[in-house]
C-alpha positions as semicolon CSV with decimal commas, in nm:
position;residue;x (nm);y (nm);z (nm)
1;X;-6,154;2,793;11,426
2;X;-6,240;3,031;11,156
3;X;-5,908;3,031;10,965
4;X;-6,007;2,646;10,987
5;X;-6,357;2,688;10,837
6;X;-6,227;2,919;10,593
7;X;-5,979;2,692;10,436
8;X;-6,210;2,386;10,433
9;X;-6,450;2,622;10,229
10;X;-6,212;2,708;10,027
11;X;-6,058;2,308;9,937
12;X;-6,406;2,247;9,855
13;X;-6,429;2,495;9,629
14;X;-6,097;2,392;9,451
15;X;-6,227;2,074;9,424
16;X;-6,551;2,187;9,220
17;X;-6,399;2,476;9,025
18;X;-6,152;2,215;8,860
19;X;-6,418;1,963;8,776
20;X;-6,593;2,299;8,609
21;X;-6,324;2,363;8,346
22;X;-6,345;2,042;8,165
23;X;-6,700;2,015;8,125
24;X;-6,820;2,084;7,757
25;X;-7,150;2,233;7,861
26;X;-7,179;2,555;7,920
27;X;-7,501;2,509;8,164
28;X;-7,328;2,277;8,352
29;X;-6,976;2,494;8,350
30;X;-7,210;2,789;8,485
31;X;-7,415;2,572;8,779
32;X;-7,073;2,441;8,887
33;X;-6,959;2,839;8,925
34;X;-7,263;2,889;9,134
35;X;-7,196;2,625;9,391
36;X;-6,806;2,675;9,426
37;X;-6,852;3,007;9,471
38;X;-7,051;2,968;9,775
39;X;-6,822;2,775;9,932
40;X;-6,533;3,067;9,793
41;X;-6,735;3,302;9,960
42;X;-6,772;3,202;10,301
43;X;-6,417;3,097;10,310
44;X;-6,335;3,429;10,295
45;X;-6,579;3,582;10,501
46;X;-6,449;3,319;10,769
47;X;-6,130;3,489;10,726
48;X;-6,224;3,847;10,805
49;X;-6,233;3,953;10,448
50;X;-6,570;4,099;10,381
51;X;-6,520;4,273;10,002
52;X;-6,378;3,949;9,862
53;X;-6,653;3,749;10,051
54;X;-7,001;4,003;9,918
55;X;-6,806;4,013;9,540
56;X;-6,820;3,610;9,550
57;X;-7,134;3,594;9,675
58;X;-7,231;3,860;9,387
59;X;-7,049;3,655;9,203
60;X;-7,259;3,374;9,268
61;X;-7,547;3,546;9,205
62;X;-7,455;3,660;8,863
63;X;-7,352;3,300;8,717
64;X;-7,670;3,192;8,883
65;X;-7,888;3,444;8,632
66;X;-7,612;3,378;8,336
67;X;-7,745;3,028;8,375
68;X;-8,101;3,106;8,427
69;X;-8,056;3,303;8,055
70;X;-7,859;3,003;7,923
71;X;-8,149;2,724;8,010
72;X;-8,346;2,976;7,803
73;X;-8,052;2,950;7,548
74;X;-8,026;3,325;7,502
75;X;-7,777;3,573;7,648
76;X;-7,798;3,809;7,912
77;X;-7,899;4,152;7,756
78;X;-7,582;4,393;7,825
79;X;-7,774;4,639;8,095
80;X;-7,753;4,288;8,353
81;X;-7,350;4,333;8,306
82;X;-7,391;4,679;8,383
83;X;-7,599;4,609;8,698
84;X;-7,346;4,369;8,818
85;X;-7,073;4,617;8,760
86;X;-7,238;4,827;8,908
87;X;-7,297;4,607;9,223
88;X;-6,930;4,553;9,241
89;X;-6,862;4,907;9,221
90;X;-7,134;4,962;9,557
91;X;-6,971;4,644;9,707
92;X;-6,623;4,835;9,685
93;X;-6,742;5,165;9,790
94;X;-6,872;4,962;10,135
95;X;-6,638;4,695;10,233
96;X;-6,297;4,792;10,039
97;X;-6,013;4,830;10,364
98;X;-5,777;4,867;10,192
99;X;-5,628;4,861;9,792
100;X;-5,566;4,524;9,812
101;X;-5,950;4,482;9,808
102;X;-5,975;4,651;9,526
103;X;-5,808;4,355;9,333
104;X;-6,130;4,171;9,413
105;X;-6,373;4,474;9,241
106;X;-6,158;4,416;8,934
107;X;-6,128;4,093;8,859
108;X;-6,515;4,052;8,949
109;X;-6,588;4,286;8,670
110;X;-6,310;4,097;8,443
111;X;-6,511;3,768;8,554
112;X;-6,823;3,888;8,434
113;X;-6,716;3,981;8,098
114;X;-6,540;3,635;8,077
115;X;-6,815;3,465;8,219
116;X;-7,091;3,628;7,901
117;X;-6,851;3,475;7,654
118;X;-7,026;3,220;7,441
119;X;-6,741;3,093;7,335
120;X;-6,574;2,869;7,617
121;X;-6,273;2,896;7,479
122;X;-6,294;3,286;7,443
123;X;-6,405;3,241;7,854
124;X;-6,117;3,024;7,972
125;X;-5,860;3,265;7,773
126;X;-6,002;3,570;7,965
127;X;-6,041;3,384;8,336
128;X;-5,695;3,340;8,321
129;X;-5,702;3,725;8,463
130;X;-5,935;3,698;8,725
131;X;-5,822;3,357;8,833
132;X;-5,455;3,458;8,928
133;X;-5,491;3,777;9,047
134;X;-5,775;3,671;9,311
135;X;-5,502;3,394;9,392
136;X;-5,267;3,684;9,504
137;X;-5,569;3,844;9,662
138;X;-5,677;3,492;9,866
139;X;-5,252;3,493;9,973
140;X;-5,255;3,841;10,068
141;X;-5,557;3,807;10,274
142;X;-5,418;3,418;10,440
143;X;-5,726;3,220;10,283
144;X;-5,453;3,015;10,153
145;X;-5,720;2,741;10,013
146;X;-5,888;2,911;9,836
147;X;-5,564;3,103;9,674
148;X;-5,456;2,766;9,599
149;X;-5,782;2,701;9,415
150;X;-5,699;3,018;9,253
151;X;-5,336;2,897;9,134
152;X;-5,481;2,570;9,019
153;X;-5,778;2,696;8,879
154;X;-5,513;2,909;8,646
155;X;-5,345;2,605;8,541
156;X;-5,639;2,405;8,487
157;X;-5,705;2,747;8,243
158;X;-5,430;2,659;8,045
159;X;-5,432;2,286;8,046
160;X;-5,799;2,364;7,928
161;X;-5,714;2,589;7,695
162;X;-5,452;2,354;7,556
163;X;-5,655;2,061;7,524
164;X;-5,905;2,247;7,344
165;X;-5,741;2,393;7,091
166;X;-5,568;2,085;6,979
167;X;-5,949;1,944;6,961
168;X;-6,052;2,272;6,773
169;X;-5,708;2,197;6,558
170;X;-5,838;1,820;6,510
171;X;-6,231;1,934;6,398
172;X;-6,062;2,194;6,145
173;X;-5,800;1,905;6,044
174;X;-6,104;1,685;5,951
175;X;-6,292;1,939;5,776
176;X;-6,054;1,951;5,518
């Protein structure tokens, strides 16, 4: 029942992360994070796999302050990166197995770097890390959902970053 669970979490998730990619505003980019990453995390905690489940939930936590700052339109001063790398780190030292855990401490950190960009562009270039290296960590770990999310969250990266650039390429175009 809980591999069940864990990939309905998880198709819910895919469902919002993609819809998050191709919105223009970045408050709106960051509040969709927030909720698919509840549903990410308990898809993996259904599945047994604890670090991947407390990083999301971290996760979660951290995209829900990056959008508290962003209502505020300022950016997150650089010691709240440190204290979620820092959280990651503690999250690692307690529910790591094994080293394929660890992928999920590194590509958390990777996230939150990506995820201060103010540049969306400059963000979607950098997820593309994160995103399909936690899909090999959601396959190694059978929450095949949400490593599908992962996969198709990559491509919906680069179909992003694709279609934004040749807007980018359009605005510069017209400028001249």
């Amino acid at each position: 029942m809980n591999f069940i669970l864990a990939q309905i979490m998880g198709g819910i998730a895919l469902i919002i992360i993609a819809i998050s990619y191709f919105v223009k505003n970045r408050k709106t980019f960051l509040l969709l994070q927030t909720i698919c990453n509840i549903f990410y995390a308990v898809s993996f905690i259904f599945n047994g796999a604890l670090a991947g489940g407390v990083n999301t939930f971290i996760s979660m936590v951290r995209l829900l302050v990056f959008y508290l700052y962003e209502k505020k339109d300022v950016r997150p001063p650089v010691y709240v990166l440190f204290i979620f790398f820092e959280l990651y780190a503690v999250s690692g030292v307690f529910f790591v197995k094994n080293y394929i855990d660890l992928i999920t401490v590194g590509t958390s950190i990777i996230s939150t770097i990506a995820k201060n960009c103010s540049d969306l562009q400059m963000m979607r270039c950098i997820s593309l890390i994160p995103s399909s290296l936690n899909g090999v960590y959601g396959l190694l770990n059978k929450v095949y959902t949400s490593a599908l999310m992962n996969f198709i969250e990559t491509i919906v990266l680069v179909v992003a970053i694709i279609r934004f650039s040749i807007e980018r390429k359009k605005e510069y175009k017209a400028l001249l």
